[in-house]
OpenMM code with the backbone's topology and positions (N, CA, C; nanometers):
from openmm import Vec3, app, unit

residues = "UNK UNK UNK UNK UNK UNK UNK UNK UNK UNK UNK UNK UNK UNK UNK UNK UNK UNK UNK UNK UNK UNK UNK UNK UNK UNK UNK UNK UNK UNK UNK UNK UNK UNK UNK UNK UNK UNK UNK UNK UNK UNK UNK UNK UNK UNK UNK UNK UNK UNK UNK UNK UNK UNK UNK UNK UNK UNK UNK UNK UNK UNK UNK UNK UNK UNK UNK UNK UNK UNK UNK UNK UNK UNK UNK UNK UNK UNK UNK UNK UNK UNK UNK UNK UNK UNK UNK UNK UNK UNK UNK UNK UNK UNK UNK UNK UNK UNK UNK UNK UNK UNK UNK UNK UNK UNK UNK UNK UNK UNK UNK UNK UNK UNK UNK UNK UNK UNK UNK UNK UNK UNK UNK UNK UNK UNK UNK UNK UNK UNK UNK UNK UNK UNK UNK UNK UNK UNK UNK UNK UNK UNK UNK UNK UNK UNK UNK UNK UNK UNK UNK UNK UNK UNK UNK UNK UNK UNK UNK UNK UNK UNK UNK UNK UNK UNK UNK UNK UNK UNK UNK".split()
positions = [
    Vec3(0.0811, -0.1150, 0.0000),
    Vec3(0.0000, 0.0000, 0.0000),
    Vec3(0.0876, 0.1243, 0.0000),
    Vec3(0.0547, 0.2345, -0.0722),
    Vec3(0.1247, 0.3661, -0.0832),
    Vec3(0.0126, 0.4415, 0.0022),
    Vec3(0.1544, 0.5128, 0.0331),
    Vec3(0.1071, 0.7022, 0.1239),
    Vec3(0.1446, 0.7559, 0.0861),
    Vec3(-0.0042, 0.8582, 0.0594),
    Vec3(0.0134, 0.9429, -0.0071),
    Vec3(0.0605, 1.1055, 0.0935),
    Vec3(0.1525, 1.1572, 0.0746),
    Vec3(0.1267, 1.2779, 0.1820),
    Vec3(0.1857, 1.4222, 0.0973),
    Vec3(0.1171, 1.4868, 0.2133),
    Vec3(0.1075, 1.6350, 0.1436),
    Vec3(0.2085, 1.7334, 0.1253),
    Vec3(0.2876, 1.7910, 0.0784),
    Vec3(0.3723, 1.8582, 0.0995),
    Vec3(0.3411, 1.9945, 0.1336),
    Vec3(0.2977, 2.0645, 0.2525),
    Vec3(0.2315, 2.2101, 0.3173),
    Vec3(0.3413, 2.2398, 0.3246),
    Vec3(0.3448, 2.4080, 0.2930),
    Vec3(0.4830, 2.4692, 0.3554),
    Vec3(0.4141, 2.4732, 0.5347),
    Vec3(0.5210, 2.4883, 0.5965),
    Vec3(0.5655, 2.5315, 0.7107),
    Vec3(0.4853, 2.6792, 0.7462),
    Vec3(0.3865, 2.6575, 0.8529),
    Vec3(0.2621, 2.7368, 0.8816),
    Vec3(0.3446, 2.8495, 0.9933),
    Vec3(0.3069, 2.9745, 0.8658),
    Vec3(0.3691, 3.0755, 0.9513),
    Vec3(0.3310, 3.1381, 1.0730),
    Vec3(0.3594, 3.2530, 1.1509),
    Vec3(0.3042, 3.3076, 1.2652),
    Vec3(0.2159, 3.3745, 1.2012),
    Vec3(0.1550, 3.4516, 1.2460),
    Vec3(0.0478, 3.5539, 1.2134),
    Vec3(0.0741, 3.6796, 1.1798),
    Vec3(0.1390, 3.7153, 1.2725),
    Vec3(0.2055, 3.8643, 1.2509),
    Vec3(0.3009, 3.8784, 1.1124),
    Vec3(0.3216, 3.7579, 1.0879),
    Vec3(0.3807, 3.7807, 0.9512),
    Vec3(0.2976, 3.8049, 0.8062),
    Vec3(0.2047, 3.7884, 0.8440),
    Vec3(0.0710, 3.7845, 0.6915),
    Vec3(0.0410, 3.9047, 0.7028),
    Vec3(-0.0223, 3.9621, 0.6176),
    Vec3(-0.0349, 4.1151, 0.5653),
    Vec3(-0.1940, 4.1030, 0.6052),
    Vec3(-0.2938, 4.0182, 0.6112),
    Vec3(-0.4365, 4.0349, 0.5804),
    Vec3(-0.4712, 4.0705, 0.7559),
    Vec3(-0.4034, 3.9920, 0.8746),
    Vec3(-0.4484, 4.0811, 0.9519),
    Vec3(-0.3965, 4.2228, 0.9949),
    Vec3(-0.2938, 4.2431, 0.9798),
    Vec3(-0.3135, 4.3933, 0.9766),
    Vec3(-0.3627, 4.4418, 0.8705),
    Vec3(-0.4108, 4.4127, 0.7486),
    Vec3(-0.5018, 4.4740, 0.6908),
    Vec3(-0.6410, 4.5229, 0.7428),
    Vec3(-0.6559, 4.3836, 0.7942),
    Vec3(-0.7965, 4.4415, 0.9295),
    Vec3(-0.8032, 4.5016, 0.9811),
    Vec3(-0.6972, 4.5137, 1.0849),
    Vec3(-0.6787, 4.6009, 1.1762),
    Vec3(-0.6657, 4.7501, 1.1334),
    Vec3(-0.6698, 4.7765, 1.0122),
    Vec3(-0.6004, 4.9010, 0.9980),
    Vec3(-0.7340, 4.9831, 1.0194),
    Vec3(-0.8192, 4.9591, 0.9708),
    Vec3(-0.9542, 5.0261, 0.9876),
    Vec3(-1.0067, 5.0715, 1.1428),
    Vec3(-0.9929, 4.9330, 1.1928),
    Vec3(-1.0113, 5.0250, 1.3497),
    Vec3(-0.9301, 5.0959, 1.3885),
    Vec3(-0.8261, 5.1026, 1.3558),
    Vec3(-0.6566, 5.1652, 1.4241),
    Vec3(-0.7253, 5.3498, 1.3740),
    Vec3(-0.7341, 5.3287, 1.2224),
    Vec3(-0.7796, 5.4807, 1.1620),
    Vec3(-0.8621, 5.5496, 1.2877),
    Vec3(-1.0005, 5.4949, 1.2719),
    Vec3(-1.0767, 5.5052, 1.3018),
    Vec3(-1.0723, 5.5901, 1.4481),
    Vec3(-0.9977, 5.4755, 1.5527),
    Vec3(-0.9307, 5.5380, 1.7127),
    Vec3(-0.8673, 5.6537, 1.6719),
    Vec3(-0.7630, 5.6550, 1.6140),
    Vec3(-0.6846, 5.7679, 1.5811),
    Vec3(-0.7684, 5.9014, 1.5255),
    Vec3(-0.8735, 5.8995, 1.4691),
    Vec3(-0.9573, 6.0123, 1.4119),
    Vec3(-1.0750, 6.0318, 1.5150),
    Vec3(-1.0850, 5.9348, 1.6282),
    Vec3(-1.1478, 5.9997, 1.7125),
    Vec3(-1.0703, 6.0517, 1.8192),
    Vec3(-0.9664, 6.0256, 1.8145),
    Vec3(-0.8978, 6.0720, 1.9500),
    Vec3(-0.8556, 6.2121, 1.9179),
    Vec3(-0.8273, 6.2409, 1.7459),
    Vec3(-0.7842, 6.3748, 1.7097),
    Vec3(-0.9218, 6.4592, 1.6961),
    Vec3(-1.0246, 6.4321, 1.6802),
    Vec3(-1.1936, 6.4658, 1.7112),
    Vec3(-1.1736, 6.5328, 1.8515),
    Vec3(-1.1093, 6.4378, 1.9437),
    Vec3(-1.1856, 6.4877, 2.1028),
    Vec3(-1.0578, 6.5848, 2.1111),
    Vec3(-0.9648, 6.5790, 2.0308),
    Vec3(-0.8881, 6.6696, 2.1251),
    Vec3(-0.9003, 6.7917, 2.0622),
    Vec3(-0.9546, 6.8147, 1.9353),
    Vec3(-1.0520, 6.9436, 1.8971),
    Vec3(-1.1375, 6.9967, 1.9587),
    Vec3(-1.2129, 6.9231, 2.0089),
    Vec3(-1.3461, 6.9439, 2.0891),
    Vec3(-1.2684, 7.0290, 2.2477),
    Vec3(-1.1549, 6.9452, 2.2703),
    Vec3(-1.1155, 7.0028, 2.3792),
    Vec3(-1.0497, 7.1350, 2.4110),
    Vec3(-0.9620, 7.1270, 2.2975),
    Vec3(-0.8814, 7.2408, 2.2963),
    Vec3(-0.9076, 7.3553, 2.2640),
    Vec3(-1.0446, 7.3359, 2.1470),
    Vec3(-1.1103, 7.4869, 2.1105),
    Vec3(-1.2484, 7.4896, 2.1454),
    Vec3(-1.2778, 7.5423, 2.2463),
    Vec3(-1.4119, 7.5374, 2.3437),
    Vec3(-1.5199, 7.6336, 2.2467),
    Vec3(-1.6290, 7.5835, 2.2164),
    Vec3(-1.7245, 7.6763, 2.1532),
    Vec3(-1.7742, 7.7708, 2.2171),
    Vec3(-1.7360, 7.8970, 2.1935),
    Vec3(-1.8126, 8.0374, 2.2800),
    Vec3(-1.9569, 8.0894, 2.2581),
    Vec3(-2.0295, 7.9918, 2.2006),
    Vec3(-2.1322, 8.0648, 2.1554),
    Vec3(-2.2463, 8.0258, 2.2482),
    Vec3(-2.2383, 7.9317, 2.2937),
    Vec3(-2.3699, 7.9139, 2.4103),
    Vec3(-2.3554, 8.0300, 2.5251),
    Vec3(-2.3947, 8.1259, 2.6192),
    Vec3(-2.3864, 8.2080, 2.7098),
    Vec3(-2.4215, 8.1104, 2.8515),
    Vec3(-2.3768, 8.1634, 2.9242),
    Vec3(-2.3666, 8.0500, 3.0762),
    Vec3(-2.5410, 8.1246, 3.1514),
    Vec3(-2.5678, 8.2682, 3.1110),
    Vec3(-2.6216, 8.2739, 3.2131),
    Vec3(-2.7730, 8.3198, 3.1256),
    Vec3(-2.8218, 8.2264, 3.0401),
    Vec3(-2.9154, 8.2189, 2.9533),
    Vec3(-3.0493, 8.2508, 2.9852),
    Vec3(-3.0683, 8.2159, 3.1325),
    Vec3(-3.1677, 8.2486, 3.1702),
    Vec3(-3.2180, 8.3542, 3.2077),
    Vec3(-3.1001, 8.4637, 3.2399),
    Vec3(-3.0897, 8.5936, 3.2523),
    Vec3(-3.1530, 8.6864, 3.1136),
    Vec3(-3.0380, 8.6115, 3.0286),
    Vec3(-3.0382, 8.6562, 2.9246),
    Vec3(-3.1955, 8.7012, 2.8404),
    Vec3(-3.2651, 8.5643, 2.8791),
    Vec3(-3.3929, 8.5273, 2.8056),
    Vec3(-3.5032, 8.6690, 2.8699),
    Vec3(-3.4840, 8.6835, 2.9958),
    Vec3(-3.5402, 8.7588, 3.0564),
    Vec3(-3.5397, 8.8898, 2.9894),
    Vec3(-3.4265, 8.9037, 2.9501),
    Vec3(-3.3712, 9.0355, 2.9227),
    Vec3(-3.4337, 9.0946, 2.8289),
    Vec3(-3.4784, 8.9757, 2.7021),
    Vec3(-3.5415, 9.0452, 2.5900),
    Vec3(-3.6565, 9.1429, 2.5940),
    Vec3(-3.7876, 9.1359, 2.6830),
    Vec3(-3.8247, 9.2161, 2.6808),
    Vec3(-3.7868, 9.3667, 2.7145),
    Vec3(-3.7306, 9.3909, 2.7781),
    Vec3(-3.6127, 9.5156, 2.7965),
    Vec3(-3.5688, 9.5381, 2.6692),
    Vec3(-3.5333, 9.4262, 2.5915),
    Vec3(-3.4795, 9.4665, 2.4685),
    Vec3(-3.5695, 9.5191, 2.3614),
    Vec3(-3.6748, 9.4527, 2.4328),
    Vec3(-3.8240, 9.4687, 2.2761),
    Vec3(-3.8560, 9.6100, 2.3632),
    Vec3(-3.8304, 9.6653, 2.4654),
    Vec3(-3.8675, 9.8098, 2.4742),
    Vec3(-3.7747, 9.8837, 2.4435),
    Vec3(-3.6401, 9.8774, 2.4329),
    Vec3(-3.5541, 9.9876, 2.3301),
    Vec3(-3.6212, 9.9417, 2.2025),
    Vec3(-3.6060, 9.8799, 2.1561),
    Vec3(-3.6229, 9.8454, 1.9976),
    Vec3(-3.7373, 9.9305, 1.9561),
    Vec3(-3.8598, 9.9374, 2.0745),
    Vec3(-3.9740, 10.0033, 2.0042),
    Vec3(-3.9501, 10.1406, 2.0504),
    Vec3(-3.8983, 10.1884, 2.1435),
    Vec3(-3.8224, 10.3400, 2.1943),
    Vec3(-3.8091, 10.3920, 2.0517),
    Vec3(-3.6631, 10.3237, 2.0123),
    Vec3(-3.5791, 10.3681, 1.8751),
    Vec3(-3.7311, 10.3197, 1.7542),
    Vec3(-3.8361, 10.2842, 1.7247),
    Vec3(-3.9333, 10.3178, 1.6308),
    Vec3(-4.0137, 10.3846, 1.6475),
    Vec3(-4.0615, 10.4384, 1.7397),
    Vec3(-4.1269, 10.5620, 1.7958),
    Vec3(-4.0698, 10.6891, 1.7798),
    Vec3(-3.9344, 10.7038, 1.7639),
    Vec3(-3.8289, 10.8431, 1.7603),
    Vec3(-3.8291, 10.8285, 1.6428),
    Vec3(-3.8373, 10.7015, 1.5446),
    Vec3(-3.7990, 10.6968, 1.3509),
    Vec3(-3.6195, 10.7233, 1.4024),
    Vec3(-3.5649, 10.6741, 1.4390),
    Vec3(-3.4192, 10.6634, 1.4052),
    Vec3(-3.3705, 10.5289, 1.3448),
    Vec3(-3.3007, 10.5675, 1.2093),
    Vec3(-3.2282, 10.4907, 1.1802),
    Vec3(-3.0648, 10.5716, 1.1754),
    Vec3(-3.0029, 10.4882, 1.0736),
    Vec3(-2.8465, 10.4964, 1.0784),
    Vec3(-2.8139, 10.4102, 0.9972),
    Vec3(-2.6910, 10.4579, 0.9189),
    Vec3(-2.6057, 10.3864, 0.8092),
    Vec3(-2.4501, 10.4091, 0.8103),
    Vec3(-2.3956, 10.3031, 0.8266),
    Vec3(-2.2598, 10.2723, 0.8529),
    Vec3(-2.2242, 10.2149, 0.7441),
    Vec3(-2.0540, 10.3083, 0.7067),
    Vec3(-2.0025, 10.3058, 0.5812),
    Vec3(-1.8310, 10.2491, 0.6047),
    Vec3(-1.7672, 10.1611, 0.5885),
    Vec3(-1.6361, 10.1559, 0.6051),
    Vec3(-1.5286, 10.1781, 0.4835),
    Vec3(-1.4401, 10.3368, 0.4736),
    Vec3(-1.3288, 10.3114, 0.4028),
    Vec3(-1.2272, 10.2268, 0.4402),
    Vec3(-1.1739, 10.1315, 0.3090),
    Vec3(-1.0714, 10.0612, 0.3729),
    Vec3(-0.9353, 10.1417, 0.3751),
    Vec3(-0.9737, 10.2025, 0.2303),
    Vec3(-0.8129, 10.3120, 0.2353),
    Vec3(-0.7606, 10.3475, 0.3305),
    Vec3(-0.9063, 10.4728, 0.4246),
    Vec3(-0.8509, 10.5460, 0.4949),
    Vec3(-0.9051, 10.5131, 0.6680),
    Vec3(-0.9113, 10.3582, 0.6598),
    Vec3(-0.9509, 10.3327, 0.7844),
    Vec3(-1.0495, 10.3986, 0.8859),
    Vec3(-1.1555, 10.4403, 0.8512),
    Vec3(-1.2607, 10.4945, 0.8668),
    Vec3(-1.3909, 10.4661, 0.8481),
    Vec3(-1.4567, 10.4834, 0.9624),
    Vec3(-1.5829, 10.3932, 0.9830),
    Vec3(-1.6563, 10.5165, 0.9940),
    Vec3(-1.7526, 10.5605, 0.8907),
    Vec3(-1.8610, 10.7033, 0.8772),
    Vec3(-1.9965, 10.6408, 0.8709),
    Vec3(-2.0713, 10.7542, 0.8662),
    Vec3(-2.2092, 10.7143, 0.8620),
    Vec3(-2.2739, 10.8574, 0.9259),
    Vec3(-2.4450, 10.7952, 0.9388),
    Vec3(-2.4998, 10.9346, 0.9779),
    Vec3(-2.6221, 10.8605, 1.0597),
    Vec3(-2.6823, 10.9396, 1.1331),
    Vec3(-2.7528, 10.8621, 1.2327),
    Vec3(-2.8772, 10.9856, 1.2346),
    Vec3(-2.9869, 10.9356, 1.1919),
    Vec3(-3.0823, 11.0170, 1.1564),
    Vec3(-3.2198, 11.0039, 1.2257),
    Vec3(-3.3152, 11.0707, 1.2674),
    Vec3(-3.4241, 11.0743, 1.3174),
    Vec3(-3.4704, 11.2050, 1.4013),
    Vec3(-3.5234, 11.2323, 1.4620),
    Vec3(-3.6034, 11.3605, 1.5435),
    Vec3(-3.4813, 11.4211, 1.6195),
    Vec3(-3.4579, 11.5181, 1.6098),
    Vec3(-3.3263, 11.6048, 1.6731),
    Vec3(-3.3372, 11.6031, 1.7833),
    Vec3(-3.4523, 11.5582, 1.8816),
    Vec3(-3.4133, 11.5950, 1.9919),
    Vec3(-3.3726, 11.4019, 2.0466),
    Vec3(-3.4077, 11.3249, 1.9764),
    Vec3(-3.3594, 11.1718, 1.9478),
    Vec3(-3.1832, 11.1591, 1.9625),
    Vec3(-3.1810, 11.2752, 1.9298),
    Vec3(-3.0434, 11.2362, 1.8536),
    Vec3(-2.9259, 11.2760, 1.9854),
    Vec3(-2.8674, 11.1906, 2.0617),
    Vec3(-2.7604, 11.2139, 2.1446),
    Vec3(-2.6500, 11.2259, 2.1281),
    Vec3(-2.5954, 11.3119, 2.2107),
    Vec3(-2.4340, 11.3661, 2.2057),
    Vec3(-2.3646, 11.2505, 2.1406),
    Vec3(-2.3718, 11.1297, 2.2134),
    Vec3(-2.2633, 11.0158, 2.2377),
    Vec3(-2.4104, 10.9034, 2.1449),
    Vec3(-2.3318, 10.8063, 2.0419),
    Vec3(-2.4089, 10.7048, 2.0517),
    Vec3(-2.3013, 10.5991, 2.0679),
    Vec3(-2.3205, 10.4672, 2.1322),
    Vec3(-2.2154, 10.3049, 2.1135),
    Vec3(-2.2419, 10.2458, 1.9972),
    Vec3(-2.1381, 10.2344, 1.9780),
    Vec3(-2.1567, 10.1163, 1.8416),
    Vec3(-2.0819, 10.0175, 1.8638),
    Vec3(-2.1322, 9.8563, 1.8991),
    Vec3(-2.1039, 9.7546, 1.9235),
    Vec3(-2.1088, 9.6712, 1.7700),
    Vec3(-2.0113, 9.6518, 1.7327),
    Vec3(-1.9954, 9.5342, 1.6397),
    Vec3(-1.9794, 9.3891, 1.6768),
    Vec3(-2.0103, 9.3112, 1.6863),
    Vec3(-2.0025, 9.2028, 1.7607),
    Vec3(-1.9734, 9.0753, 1.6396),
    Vec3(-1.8655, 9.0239, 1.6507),
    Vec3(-1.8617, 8.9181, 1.5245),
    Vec3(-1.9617, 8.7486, 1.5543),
    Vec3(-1.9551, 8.7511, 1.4417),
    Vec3(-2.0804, 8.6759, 1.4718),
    Vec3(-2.0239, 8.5114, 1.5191),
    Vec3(-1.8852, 8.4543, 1.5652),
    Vec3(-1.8771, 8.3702, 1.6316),
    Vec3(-1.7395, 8.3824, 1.7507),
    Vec3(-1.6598, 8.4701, 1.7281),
    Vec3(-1.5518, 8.4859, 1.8125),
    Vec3(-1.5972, 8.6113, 1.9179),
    Vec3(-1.6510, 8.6197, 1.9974),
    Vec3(-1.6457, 8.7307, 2.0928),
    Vec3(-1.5234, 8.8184, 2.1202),
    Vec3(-1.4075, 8.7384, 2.1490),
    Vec3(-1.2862, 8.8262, 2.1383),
    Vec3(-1.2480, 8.9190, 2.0394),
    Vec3(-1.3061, 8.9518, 1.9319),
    Vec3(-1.3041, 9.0075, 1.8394),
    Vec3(-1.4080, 9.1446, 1.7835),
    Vec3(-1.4835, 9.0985, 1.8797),
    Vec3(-1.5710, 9.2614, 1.9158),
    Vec3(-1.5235, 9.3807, 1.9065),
    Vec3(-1.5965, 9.4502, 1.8419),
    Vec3(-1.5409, 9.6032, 1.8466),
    Vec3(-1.6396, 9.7391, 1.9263),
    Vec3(-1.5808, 9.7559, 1.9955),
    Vec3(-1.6697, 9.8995, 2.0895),
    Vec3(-1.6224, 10.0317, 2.0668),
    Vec3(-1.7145, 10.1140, 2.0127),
    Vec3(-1.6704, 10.2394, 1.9974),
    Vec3(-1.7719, 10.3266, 2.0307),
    Vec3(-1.7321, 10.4512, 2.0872),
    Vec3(-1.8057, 10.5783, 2.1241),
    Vec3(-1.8275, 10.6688, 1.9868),
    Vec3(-1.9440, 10.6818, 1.9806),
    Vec3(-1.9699, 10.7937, 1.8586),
    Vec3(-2.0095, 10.9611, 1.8596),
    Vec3(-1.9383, 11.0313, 1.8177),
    Vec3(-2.0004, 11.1782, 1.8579),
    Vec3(-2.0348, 11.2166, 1.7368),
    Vec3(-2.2114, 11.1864, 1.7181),
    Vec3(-2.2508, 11.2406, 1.5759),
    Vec3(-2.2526, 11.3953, 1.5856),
    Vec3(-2.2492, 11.4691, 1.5004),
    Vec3(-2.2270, 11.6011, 1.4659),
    Vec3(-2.3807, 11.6900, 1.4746),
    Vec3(-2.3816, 11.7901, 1.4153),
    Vec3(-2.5519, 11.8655, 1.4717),
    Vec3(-2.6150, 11.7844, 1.3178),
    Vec3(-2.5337, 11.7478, 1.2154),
    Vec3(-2.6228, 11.6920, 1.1541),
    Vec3(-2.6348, 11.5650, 1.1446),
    Vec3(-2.5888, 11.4834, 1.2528),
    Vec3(-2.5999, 11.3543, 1.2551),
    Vec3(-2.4504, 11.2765, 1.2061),
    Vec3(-2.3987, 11.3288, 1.1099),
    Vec3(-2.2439, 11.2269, 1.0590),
    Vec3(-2.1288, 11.2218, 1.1609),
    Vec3(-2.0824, 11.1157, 1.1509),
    Vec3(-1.9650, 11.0831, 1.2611),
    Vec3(-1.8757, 11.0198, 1.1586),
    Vec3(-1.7400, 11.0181, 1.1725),
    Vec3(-1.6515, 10.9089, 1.1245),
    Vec3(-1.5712, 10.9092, 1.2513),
    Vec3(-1.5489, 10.7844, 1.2325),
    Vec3(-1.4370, 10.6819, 1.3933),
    Vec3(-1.3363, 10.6238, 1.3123),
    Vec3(-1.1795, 10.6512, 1.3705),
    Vec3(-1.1144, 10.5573, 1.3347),
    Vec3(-1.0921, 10.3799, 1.3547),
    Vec3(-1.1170, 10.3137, 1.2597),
    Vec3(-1.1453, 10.1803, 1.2873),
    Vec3(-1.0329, 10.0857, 1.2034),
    Vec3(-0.9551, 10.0445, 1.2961),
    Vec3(-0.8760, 9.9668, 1.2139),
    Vec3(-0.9272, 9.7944, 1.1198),
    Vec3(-0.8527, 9.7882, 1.0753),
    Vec3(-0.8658, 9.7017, 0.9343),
    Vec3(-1.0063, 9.5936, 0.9551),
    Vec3(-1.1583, 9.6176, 0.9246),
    Vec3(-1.2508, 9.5447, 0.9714),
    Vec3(-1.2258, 9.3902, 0.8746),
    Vec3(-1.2528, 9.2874, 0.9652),
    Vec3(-1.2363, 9.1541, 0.9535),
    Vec3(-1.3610, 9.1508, 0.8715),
    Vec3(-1.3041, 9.0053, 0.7525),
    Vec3(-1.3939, 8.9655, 0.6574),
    Vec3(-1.4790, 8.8988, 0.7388),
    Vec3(-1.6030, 8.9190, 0.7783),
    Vec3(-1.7257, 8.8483, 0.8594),
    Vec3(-1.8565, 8.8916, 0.8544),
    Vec3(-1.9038, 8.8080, 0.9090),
    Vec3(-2.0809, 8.8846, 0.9208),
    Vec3(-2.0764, 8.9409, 1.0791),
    Vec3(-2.1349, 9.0408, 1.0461),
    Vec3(-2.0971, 9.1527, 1.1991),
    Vec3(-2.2170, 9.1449, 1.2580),
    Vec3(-2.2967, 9.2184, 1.3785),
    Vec3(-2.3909, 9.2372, 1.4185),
    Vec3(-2.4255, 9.3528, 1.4989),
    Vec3(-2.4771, 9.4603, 1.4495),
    Vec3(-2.4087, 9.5897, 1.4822),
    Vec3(-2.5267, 9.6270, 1.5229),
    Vec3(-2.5119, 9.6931, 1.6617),
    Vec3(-2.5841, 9.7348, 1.7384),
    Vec3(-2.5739, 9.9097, 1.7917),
    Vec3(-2.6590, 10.0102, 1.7898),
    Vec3(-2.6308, 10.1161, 1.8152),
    Vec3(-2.7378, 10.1619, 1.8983),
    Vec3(-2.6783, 10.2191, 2.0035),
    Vec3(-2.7620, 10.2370, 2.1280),
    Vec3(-2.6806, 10.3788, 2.1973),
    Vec3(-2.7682, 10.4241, 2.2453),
    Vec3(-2.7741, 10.5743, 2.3158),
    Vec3(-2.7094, 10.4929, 2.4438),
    Vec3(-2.6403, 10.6468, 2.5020),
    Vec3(-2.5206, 10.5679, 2.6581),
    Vec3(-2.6188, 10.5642, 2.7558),
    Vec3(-2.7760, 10.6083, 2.7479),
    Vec3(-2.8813, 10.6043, 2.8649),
    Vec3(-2.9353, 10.4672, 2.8842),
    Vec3(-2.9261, 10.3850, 2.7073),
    Vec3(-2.9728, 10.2556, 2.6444),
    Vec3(-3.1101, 10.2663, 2.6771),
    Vec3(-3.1509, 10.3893, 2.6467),
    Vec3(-3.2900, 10.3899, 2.5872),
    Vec3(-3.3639, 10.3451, 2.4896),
    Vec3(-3.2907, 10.3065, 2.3770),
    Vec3(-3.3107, 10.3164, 2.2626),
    Vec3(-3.2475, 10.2096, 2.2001),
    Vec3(-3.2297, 10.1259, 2.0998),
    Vec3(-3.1139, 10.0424, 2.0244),
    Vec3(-3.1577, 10.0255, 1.8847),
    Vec3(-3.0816, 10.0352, 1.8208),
    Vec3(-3.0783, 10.0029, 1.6849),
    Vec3(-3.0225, 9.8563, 1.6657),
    Vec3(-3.0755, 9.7810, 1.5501),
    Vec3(-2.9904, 9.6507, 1.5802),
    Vec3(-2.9934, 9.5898, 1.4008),
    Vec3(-2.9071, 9.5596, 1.3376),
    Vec3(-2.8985, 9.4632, 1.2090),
    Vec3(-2.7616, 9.3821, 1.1345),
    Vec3(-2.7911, 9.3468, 1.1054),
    Vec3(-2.6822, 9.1963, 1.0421),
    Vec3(-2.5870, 9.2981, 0.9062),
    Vec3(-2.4365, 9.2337, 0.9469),
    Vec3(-2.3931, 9.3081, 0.8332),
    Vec3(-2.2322, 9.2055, 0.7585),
    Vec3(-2.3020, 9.1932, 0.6733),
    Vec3(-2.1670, 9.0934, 0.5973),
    Vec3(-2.0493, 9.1855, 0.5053),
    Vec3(-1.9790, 9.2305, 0.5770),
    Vec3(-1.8474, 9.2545, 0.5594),
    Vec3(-1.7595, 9.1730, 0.4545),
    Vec3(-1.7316, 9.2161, 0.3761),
    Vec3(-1.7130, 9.3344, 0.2435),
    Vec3(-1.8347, 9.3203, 0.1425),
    Vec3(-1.8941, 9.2516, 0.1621),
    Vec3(-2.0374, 9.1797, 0.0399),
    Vec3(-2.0918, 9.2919, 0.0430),
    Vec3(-2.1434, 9.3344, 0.1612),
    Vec3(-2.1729, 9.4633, 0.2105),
    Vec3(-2.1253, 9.5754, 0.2138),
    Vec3(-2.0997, 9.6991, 0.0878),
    Vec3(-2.0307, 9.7781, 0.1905),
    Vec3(-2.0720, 9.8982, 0.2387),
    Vec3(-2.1872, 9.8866, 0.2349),
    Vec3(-2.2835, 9.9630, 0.3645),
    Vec3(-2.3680, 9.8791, 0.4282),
    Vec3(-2.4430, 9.9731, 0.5324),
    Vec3(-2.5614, 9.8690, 0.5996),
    Vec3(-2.6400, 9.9870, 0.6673),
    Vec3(-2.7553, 9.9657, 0.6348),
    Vec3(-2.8598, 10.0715, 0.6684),
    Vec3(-2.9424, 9.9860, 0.8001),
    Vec3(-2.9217, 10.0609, 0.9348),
    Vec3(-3.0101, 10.0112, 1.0434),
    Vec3(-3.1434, 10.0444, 1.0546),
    Vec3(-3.1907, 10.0140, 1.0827),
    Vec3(-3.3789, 10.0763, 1.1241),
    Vec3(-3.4704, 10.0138, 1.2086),
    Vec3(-3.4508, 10.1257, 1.2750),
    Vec3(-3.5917, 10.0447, 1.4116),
    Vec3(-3.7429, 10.0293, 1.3269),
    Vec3(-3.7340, 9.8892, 1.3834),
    Vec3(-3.8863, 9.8025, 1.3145),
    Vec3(-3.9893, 9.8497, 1.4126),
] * unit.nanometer
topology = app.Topology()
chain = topology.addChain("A")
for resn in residues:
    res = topology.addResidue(resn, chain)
    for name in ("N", "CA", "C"):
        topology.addAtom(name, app.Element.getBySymbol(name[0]), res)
């Protein structure tokens, strides 16, 4: 009788074949793109939620009574930025006796807070002011103009350079 037998190569380890770390490579990615995920999440904290919201919420009606203050007086305002000459003009218009020494103009960018701009305005007897304003950031702004008593507020959305004016008006 003959035997017949097989000639197998010599059964390697594992770590030597390419197909399981081929497997593996997918979960390996995978860990690695979440671990670089969380440490985004960690390192750059989103500023846009406010901590004390509930305050905040309160607040609006206060706010819906400037808002209707400033439509009762008819004041609006239009803000103009040269880039040449670094200058932020405009004219702030409505009933003369509306019209205060000092108005604020809060620019507020619409996701970095640190990047806010506050300025004091002294419109003139006919209303025009220009402020020096250095180099305004390409963004959508949110520009708010309010008397220093904050009787009153003006409030509208402004996309910087698309825009290069923006006419406010109490609704």
């Amino acid at each position: 009788m003959q035997s017949h037998q097989l000639n197998l190569p010599a059964a390697q380890p594992w770590w030597s074949q390419r197909w399981p770390w081929l497997l593996m490579l997918g979960p390996c990615l995978a860990l690695v793109g979440g671990l670089y995920t969380g440490w985004l999440a960690f390192s750059q904290p989103d500023s846009l939620v406010v901590g004390d919201y509930y305050k905040r919420g309160k607040a609006i009606n206060q706010d819906l009574r400037r808002d209707r203050a400033a439509s009762a007086l008819g004041l609006s305002a239009e803000l103009r930025y040269d880039v040449a000459r670094g200058v932020l003009s405009g004219r702030v218009d409505g009933a003369d006796q509306a019209r205060p020494p000092r108005v604020l103009l809060h620019l507020a960018h619409a996701t970095q807070p640190e990047r806010d701009i506050k300025l004091e305005l002294a419109p003139a007897a006919d209303g025009s002011f220009d402020a020096p304003l250095p180099m305004l950031e390409r963004s959508r702004w949110q520009v708010l103009l309010e008397d220093e008593g904050r009787s009153w507020r003006l409030e509208a959305s402004w996309q910087w350079p698309a825009q290069r004016e923006v006419t406010v008006r109490a609704d």
